[in-house]
C-alpha positions in Angstrom: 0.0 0.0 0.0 1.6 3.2 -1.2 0.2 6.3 1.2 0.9 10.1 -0.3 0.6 13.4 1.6 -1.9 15.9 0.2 -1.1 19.7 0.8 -3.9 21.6 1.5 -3.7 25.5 0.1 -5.8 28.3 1.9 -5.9 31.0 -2.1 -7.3 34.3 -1.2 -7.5 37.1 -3.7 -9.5 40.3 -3.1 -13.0 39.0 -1.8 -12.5 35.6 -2.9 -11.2 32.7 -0.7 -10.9 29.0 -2.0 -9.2 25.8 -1.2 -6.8 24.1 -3.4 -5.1 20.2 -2.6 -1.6 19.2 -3.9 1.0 16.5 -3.2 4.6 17.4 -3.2 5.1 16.0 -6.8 2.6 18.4 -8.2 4.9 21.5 -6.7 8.1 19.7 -7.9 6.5 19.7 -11.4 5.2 23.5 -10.9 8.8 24.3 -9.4 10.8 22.6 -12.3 8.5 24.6 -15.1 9.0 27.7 -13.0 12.5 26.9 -13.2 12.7 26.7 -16.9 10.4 29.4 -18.1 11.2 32.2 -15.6 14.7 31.3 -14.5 13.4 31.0 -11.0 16.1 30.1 -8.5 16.2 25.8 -8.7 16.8 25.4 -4.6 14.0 27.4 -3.9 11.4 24.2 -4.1 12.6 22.8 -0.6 13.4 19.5 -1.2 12.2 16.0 -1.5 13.0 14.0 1.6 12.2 9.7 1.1 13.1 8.8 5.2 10.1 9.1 7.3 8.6 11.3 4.6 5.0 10.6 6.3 6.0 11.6 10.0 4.0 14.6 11.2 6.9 16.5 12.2 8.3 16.3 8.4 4.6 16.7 7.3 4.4 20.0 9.1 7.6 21.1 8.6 7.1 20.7 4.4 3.5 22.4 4.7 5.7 25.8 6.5 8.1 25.2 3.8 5.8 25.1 1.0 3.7 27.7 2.1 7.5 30.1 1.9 7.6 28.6 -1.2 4.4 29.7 -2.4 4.5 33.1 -0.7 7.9 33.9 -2.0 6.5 33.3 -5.8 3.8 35.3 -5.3 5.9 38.5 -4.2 8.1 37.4 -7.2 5.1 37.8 -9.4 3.2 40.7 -7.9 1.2 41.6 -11.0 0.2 39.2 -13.1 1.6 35.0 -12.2 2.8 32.9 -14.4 0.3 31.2 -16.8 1.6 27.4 -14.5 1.8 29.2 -11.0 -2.3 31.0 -12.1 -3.2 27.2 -13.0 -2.2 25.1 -9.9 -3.4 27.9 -7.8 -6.7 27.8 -9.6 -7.0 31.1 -10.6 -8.9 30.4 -13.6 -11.6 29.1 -12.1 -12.5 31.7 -9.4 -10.8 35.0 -10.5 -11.9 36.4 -13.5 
């Protein structure tokens, strides 16, 4: 039996709020397309661990590191994200 870990992600923008759920391979996919087309820095993504990658310490310590990760593209981004960051965030289906 293979278990994963599914991030939750608390998006709000302006009046809208909504929730978005990713596992750590879906933001290493994101980070290695952010990596490519905007030259984002590649140790940015904290990375992948395989020993006791379920414990809740290293679960809560990821979802802290992530949420960095996510708030540090953002402010890299201010205006307008990147077509890949606006699409794992959702953005196209509540902000029009």
């Amino acid at each position: 039996i293979s278990f994963f870990q599914v991030y939750i992600i608390q998006v709000s923008v302006g009046n809208h709020q909504w929730t978005v759920k990713h596992r750590y391979s879906d933001f290493h996919d994101l980070h290695e397309k952010l990596v490519s087309e905007k030259k984002i820095d590649k140790n940015l993504l904290p990375p992948k661990k395989i020993i006791g990658k379920n414990s809740k310490s290293l679960v809560e310590k990821r979802q802290k590191e992530l949420e960095v990760y996510l708030q540090t593209l953002l402010v890299k981004f201010p205006v307008t994200a990147p077509k890949v960051l606006s699409h794992f965030l959702h953005f196209h289906l509540y902000v029009s």
